[in-house]
PDB file of N, CA, C, O and CB in Angstrom:
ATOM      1  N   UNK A   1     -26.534  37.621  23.328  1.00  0.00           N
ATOM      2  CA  UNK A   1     -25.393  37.032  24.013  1.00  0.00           C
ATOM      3  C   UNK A   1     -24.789  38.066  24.956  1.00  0.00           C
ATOM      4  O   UNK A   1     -24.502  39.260  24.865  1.00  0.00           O
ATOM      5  CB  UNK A   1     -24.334  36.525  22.996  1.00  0.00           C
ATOM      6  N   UNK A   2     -24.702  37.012  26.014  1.00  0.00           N
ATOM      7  CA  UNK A   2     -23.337  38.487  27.046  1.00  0.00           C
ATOM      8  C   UNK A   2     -22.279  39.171  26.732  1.00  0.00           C
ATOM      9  O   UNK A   2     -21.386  38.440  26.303  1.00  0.00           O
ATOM     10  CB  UNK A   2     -22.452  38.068  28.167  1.00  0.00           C
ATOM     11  N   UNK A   3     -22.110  39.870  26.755  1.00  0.00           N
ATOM     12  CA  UNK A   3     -20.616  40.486  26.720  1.00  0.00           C
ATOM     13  C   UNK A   3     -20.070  41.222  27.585  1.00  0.00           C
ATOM     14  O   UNK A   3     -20.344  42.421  27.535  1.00  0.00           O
ATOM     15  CB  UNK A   3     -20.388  41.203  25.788  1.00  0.00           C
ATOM     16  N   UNK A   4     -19.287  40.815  28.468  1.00  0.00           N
ATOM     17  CA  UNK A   4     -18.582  41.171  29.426  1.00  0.00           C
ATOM     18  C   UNK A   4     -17.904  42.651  29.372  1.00  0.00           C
ATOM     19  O   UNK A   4     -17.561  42.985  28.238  1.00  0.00           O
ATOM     20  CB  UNK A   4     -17.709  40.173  29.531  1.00  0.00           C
ATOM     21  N   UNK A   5     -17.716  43.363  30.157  1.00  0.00           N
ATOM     22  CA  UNK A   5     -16.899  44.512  30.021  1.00  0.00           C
ATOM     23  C   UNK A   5     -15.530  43.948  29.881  1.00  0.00           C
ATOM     24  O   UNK A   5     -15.467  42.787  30.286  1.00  0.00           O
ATOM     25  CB  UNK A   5     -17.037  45.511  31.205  1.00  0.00           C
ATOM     26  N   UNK A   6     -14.310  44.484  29.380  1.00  0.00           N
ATOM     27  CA  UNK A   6     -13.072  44.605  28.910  1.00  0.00           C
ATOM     28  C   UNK A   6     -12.344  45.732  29.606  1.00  0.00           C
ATOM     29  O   UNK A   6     -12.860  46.845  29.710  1.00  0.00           O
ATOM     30  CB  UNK A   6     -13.121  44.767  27.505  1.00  0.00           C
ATOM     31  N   UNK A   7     -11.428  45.513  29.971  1.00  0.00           N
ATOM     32  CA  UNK A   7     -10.784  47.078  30.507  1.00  0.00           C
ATOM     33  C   UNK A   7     -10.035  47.472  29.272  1.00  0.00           C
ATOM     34  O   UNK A   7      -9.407  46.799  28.455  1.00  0.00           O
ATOM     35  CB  UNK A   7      -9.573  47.058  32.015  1.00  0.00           C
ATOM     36  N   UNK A   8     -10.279  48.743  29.370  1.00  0.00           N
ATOM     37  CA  UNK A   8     -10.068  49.067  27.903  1.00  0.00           C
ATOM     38  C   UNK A   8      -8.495  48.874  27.316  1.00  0.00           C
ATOM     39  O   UNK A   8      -8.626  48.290  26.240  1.00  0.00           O
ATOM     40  CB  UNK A   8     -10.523  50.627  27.707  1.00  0.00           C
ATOM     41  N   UNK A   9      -7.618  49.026  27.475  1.00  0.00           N
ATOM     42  CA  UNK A   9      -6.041  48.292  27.428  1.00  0.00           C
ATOM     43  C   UNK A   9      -6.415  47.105  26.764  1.00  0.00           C
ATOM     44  O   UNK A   9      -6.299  46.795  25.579  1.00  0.00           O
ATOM     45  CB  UNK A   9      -5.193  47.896  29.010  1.00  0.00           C
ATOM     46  N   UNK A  10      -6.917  46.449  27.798  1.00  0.00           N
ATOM     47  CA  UNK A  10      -6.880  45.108  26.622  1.00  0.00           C
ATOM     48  C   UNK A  10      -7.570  45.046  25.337  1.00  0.00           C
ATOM     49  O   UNK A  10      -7.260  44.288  24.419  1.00  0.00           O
ATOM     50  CB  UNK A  10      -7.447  43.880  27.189  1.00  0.00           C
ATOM     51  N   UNK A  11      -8.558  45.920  25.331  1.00  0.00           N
ATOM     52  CA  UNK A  11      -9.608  46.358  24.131  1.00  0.00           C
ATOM     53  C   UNK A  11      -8.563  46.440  23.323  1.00  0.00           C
ATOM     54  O   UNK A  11      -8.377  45.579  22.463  1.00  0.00           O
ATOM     55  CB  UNK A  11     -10.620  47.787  24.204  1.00  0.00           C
ATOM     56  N   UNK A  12      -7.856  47.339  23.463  1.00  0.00           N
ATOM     57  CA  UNK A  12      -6.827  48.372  22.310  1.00  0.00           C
ATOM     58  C   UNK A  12      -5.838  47.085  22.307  1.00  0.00           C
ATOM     59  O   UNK A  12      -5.234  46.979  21.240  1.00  0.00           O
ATOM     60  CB  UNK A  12      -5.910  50.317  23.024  1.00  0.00           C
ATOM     61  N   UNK A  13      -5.512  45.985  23.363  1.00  0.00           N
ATOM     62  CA  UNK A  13      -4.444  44.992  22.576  1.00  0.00           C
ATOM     63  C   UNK A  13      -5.225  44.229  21.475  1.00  0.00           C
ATOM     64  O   UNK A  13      -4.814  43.843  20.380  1.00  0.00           O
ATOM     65  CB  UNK A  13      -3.702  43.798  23.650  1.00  0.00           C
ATOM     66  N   UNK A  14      -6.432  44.110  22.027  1.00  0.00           N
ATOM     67  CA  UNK A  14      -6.760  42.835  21.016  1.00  0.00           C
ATOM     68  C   UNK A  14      -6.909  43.652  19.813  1.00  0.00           C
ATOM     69  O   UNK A  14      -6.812  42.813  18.918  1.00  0.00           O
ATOM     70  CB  UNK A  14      -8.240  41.812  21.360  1.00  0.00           C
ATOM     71  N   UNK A  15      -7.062  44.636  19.333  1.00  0.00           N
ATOM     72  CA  UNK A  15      -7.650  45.088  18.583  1.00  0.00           C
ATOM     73  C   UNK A  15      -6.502  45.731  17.171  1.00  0.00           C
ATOM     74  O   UNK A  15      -6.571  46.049  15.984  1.00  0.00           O
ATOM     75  CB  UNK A  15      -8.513  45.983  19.443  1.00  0.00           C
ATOM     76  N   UNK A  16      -5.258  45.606  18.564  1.00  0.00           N
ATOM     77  CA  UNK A  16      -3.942  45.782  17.858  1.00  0.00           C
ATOM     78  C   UNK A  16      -3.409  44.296  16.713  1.00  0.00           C
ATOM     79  O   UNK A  16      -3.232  44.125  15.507  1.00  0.00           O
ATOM     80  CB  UNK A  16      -2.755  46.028  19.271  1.00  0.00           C
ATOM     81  N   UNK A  17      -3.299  43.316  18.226  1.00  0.00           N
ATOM     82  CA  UNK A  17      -3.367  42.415  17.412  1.00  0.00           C
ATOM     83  C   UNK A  17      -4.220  41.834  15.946  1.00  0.00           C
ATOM     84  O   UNK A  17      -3.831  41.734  14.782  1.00  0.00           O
ATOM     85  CB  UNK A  17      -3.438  41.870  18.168  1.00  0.00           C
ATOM     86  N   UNK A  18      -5.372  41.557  16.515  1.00  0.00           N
ATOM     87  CA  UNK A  18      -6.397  41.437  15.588  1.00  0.00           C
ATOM     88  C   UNK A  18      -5.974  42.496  13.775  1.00  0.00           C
ATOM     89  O   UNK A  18      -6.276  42.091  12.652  1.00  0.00           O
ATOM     90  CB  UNK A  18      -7.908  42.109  16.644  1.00  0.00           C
ATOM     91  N   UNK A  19      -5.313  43.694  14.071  1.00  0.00           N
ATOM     92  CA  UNK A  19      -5.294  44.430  12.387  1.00  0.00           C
ATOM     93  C   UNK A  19      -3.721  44.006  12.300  1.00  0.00           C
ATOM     94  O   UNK A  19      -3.131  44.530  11.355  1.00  0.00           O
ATOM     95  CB  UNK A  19      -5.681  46.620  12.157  1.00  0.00           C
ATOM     96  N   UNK A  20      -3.141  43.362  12.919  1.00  0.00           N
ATOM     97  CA  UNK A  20      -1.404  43.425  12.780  1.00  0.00           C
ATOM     98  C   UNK A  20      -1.784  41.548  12.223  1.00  0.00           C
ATOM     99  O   UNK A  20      -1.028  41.164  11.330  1.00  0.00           O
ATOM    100  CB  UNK A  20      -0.041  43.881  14.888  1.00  0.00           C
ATOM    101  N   UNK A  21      -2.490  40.851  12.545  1.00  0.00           N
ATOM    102  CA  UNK A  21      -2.713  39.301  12.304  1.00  0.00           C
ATOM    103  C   UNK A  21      -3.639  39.271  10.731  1.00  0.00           C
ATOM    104  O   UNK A  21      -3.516  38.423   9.847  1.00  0.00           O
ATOM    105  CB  UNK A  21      -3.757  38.510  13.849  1.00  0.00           C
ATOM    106  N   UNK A  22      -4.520  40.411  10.731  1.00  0.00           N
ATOM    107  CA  UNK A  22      -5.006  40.914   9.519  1.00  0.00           C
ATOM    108  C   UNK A  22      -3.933  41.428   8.114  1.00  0.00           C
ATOM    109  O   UNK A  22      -3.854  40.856   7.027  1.00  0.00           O
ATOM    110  CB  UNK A  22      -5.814  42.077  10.052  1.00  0.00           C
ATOM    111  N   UNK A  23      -3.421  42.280   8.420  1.00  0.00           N
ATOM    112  CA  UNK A  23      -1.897  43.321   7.613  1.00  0.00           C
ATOM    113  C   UNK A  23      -1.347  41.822   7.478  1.00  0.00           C
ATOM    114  O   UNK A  23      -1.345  41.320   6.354  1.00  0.00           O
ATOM    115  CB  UNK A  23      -0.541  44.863   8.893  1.00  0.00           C
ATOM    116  N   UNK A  24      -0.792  40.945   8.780  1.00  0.00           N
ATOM    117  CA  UNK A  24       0.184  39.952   7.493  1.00  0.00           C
ATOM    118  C   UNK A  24      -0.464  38.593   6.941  1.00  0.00           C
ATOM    119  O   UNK A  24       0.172  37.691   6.396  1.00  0.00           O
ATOM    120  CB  UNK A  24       1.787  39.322   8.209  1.00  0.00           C
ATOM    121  N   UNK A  25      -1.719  38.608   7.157  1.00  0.00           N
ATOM    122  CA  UNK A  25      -2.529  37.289   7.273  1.00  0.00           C
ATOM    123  C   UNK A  25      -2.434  36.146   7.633  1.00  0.00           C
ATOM    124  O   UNK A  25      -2.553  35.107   6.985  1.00  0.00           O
ATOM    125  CB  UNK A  25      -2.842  36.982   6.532  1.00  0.00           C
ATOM    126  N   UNK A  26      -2.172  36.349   8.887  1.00  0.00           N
ATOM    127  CA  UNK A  26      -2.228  35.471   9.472  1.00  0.00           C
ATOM    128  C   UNK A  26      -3.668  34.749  10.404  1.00  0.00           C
ATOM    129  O   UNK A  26      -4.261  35.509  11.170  1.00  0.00           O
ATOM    130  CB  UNK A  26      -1.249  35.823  10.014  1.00  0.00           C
ATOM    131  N   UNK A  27      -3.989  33.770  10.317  1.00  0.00           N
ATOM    132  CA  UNK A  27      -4.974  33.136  10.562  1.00  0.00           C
ATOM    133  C   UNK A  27      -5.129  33.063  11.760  1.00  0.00           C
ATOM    134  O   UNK A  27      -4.089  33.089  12.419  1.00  0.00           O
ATOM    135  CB  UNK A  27      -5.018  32.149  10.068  1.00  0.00           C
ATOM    136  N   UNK A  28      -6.429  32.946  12.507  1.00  0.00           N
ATOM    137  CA  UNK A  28      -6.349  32.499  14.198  1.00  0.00           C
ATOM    138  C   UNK A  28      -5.998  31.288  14.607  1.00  0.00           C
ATOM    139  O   UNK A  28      -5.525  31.079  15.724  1.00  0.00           O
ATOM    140  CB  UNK A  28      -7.581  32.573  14.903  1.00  0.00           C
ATOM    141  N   UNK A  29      -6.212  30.359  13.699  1.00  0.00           N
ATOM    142  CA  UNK A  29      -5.213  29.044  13.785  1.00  0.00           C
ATOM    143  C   UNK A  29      -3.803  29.314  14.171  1.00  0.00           C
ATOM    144  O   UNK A  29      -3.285  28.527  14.964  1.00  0.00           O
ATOM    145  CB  UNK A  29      -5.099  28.306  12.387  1.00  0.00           C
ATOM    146  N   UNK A  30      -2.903  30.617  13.585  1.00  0.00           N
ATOM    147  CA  UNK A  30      -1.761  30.659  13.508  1.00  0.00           C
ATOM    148  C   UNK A  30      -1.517  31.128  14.480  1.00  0.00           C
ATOM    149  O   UNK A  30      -0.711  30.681  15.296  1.00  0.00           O
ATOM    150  CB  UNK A  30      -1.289  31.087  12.633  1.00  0.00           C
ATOM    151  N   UNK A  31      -2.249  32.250  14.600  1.00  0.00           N
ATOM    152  CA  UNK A  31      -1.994  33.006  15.858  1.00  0.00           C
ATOM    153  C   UNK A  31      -2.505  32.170  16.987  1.00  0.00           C
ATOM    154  O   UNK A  31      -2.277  32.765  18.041  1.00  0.00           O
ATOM    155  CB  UNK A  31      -2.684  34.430  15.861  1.00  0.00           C
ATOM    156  N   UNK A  32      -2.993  31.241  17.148  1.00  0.00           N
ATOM    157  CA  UNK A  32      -3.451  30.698  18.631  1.00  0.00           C
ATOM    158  C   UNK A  32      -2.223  30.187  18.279  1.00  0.00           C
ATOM    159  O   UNK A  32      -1.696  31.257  18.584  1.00  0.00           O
ATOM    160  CB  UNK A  32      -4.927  29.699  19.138  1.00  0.00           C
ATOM    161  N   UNK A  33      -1.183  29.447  17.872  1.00  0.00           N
ATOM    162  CA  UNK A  33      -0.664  28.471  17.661  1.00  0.00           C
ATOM    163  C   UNK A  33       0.480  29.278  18.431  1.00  0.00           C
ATOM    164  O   UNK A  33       0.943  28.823  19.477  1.00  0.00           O
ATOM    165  CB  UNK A  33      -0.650  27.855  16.230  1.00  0.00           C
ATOM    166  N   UNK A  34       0.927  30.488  17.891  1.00  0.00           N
ATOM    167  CA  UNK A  34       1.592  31.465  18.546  1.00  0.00           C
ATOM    168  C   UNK A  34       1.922  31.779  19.995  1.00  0.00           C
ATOM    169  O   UNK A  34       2.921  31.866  20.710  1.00  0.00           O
ATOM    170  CB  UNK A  34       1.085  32.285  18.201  1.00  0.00           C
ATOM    171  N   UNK A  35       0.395  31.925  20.097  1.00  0.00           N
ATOM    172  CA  UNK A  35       0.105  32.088  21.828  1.00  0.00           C
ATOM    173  C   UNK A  35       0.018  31.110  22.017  1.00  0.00           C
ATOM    174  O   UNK A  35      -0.627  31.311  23.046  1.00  0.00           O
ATOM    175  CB  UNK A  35      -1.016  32.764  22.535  1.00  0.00           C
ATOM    176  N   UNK A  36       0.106  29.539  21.953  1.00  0.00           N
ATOM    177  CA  UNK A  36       0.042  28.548  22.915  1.00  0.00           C
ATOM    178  C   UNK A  36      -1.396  28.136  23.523  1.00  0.00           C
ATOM    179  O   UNK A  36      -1.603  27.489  24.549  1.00  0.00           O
ATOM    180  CB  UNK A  36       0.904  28.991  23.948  1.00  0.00           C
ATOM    181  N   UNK A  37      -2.474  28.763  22.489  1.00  0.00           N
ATOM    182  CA  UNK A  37      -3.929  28.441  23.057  1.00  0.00           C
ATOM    183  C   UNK A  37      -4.459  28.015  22.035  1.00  0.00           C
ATOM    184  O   UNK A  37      -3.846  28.014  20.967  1.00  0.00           O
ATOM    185  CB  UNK A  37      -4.801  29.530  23.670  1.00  0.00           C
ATOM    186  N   UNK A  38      -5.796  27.534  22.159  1.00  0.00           N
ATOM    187  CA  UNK A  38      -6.779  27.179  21.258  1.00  0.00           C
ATOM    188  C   UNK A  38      -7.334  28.234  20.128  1.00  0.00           C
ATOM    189  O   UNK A  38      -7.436  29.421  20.439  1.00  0.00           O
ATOM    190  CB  UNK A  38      -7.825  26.763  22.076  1.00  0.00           C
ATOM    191  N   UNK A  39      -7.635  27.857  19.020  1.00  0.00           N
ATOM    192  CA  UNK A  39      -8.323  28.998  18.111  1.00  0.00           C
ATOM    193  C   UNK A  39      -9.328  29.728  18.908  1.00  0.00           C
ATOM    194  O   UNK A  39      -9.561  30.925  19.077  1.00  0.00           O
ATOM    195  CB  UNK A  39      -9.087  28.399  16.787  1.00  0.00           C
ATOM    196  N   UNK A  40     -10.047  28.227  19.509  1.00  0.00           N
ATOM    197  CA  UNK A  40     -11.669  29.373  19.835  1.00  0.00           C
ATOM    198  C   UNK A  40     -11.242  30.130  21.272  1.00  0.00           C
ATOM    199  O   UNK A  40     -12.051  30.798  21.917  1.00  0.00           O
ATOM    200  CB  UNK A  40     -13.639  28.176  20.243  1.00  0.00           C
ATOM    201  N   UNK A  41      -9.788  29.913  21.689  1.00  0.00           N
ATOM    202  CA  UNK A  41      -9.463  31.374  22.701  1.00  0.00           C
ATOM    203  C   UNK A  41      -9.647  32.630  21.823  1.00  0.00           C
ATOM    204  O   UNK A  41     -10.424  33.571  21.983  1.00  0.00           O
ATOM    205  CB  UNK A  41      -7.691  31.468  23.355  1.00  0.00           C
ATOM    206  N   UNK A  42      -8.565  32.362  20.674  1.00  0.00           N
ATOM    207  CA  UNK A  42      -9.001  33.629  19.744  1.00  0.00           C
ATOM    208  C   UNK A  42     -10.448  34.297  19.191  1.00  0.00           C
ATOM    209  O   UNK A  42     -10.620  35.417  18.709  1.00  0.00           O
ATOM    210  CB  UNK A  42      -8.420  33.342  18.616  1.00  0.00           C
ATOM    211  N   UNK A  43     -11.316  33.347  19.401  1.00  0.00           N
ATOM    212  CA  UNK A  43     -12.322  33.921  18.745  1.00  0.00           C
ATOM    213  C   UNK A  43     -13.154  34.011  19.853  1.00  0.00           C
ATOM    214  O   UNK A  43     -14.212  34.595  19.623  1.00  0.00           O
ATOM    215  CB  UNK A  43     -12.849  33.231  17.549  1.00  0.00           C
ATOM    216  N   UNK A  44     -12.999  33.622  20.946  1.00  0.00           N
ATOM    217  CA  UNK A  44     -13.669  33.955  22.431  1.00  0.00           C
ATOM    218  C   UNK A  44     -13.124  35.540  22.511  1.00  0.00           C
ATOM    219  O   UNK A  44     -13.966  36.416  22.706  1.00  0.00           O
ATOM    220  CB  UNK A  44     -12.988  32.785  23.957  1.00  0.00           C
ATOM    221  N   UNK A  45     -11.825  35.874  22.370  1.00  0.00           N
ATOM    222  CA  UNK A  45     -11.701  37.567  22.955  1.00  0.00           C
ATOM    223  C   UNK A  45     -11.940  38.193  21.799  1.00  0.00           C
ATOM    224  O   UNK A  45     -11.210  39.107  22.182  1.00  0.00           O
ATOM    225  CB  UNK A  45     -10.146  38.188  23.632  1.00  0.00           C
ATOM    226  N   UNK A  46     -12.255  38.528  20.823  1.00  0.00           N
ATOM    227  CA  UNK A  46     -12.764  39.135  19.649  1.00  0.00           C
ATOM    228  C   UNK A  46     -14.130  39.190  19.808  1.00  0.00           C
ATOM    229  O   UNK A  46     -14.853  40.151  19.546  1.00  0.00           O
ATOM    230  CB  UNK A  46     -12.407  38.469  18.429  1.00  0.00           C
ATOM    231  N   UNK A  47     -14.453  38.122  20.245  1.00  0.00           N
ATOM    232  CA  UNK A  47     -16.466  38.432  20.405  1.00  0.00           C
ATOM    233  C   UNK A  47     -16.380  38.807  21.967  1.00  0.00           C
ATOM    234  O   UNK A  47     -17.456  39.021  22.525  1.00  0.00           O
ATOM    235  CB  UNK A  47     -17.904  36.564  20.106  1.00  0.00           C
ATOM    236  N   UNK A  48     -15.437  38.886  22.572  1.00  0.00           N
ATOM    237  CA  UNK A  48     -15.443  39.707  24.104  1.00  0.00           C
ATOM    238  C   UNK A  48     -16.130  38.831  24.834  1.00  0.00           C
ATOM    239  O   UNK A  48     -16.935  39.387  25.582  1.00  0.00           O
ATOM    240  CB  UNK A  48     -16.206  41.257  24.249  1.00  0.00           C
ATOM    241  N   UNK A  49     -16.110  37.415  24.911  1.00  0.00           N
ATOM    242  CA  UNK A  49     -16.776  36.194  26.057  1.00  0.00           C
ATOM    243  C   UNK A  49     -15.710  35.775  26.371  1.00  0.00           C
ATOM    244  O   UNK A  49     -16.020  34.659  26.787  1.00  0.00           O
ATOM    245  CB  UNK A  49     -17.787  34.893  25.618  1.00  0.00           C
ATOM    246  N   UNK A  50     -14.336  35.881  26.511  1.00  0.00           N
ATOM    247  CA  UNK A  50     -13.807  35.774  27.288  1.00  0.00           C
ATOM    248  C   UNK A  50     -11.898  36.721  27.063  1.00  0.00           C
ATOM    249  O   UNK A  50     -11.303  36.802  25.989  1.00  0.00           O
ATOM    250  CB  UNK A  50     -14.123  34.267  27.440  1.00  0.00           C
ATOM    251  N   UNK A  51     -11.514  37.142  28.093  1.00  0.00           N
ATOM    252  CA  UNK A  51     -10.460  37.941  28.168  1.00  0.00           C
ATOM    253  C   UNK A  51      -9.229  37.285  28.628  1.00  0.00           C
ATOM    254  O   UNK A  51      -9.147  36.843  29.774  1.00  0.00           O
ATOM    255  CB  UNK A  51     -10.771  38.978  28.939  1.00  0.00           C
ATOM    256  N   UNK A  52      -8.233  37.201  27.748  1.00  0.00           N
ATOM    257  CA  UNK A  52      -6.932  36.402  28.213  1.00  0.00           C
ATOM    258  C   UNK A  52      -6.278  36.600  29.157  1.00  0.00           C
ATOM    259  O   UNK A  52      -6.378  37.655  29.783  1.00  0.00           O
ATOM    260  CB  UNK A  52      -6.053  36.379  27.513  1.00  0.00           C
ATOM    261  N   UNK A  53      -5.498  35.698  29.473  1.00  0.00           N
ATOM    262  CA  UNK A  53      -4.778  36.032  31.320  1.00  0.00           C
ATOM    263  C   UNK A  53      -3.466  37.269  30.740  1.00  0.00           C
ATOM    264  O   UNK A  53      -3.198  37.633  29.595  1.00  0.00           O
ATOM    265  CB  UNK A  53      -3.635  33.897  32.419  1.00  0.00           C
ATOM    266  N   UNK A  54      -3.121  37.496  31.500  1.00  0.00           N
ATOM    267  CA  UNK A  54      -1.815  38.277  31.820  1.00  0.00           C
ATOM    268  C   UNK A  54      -0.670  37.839  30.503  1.00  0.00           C
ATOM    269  O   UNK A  54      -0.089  38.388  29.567  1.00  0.00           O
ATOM    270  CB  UNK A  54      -1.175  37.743  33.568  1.00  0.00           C
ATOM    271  N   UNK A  55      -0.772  36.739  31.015  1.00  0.00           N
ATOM    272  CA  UNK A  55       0.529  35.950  30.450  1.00  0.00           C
ATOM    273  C   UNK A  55       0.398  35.989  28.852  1.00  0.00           C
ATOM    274  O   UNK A  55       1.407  36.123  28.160  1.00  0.00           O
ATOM    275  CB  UNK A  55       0.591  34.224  31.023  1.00  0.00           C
ATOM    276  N   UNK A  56      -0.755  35.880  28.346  1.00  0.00           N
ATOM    277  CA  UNK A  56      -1.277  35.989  26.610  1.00  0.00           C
ATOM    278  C   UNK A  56      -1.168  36.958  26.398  1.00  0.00           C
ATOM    279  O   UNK A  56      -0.415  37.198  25.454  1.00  0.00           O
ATOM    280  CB  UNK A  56      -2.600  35.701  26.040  1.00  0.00           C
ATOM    281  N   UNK A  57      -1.932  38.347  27.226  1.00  0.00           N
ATOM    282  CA  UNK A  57      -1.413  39.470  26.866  1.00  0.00           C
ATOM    283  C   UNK A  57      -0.334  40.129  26.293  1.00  0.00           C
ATOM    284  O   UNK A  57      -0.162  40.833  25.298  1.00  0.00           O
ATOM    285  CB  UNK A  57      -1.464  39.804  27.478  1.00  0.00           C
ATOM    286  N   UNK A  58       0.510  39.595  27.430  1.00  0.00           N
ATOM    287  CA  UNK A  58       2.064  39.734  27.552  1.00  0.00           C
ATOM    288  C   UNK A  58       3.192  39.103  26.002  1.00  0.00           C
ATOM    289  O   UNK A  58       4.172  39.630  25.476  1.00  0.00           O
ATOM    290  CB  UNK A  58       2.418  38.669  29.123  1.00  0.00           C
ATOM    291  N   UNK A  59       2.641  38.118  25.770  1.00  0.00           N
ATOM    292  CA  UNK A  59       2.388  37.475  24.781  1.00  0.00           C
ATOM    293  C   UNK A  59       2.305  38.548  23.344  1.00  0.00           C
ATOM    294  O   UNK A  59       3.133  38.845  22.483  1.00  0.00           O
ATOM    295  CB  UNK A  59       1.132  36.693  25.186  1.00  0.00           C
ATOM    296  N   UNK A  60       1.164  38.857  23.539  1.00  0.00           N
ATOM    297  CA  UNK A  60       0.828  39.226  22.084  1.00  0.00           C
ATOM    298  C   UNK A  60       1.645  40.626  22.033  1.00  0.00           C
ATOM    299  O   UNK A  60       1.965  41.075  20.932  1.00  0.00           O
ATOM    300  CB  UNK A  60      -0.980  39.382  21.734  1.00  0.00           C
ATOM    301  N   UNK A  61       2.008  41.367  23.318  1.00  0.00           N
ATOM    302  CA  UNK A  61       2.752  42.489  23.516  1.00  0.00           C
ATOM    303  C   UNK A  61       4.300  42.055  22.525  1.00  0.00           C
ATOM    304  O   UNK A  61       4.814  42.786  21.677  1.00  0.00           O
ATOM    305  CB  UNK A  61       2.936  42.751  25.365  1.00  0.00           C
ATOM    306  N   UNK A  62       4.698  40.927  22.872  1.00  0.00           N
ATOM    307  CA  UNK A  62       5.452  40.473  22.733  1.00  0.00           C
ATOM    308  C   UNK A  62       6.247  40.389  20.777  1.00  0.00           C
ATOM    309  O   UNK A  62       7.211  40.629  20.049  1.00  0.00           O
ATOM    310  CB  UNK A  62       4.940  39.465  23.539  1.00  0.00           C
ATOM    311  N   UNK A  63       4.842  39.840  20.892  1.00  0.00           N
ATOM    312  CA  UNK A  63       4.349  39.714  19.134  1.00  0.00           C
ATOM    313  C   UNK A  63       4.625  40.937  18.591  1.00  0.00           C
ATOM    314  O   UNK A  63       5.615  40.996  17.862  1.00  0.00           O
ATOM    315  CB  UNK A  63       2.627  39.421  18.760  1.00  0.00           C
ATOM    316  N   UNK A  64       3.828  42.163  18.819  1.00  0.00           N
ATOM    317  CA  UNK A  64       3.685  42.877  18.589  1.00  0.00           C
ATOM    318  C   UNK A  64       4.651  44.152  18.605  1.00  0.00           C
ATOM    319  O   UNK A  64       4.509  45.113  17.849  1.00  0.00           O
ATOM    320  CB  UNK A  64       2.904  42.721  18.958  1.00  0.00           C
ATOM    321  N   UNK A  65       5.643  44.028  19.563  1.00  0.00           N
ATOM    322  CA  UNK A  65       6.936  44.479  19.408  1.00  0.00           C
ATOM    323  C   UNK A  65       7.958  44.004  18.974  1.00  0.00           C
ATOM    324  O   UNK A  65       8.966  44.621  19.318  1.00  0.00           O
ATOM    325  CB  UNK A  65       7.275  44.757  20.180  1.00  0.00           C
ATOM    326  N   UNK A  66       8.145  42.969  18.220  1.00  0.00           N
ATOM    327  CA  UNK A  66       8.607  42.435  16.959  1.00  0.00           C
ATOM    328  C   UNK A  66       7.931  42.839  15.460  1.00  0.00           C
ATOM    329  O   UNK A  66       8.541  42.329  14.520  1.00  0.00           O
ATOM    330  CB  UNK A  66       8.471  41.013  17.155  1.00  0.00           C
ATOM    331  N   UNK A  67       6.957  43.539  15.149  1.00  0.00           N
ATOM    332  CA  UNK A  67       6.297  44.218  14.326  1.00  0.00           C
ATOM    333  C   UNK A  67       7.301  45.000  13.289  1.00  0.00           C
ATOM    334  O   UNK A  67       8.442  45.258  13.673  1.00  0.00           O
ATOM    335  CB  UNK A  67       5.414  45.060  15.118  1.00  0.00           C
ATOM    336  N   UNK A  68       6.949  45.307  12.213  1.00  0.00           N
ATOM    337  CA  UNK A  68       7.973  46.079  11.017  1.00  0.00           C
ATOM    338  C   UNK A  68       7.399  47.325  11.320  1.00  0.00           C
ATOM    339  O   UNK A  68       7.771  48.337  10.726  1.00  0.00           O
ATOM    340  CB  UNK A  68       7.862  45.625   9.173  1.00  0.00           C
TER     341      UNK A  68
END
């Protein structure tokens, strides 16, 4: 399968997200639900076939600085 290059920033968001959605268990159901997208968005940028816009990013930044 392809896998697209990533600029690495976003590497390190998803990857943030991804162990911070892990730590409270939260599901990709939940978390798409979060971001306002589909699960298989979530599981499209984890297998790196596809990279979220700006705005999801921004998003999970978002998430993620609400963090304990």
């Amino acid at each position: 399968m392809y896998r697209s290059e990533m600029p690495p920033k976003t590497e390190q968001l998803l990857a943030e997200i991804k162990a911070w959605s892990e730590t409270h268990q939260i599901k990709q159901a939940e978390l798409a639900r979060m971001l306002g997208v589909q699960r298989s968005a979530i599981t499209d940028w984890y297998k790196r076939r596809k990279t979220p816009t700006a705005e999801q990013a921004l998003m999970m930044l978002e998430i993620l600085s609400r963090r304990e």
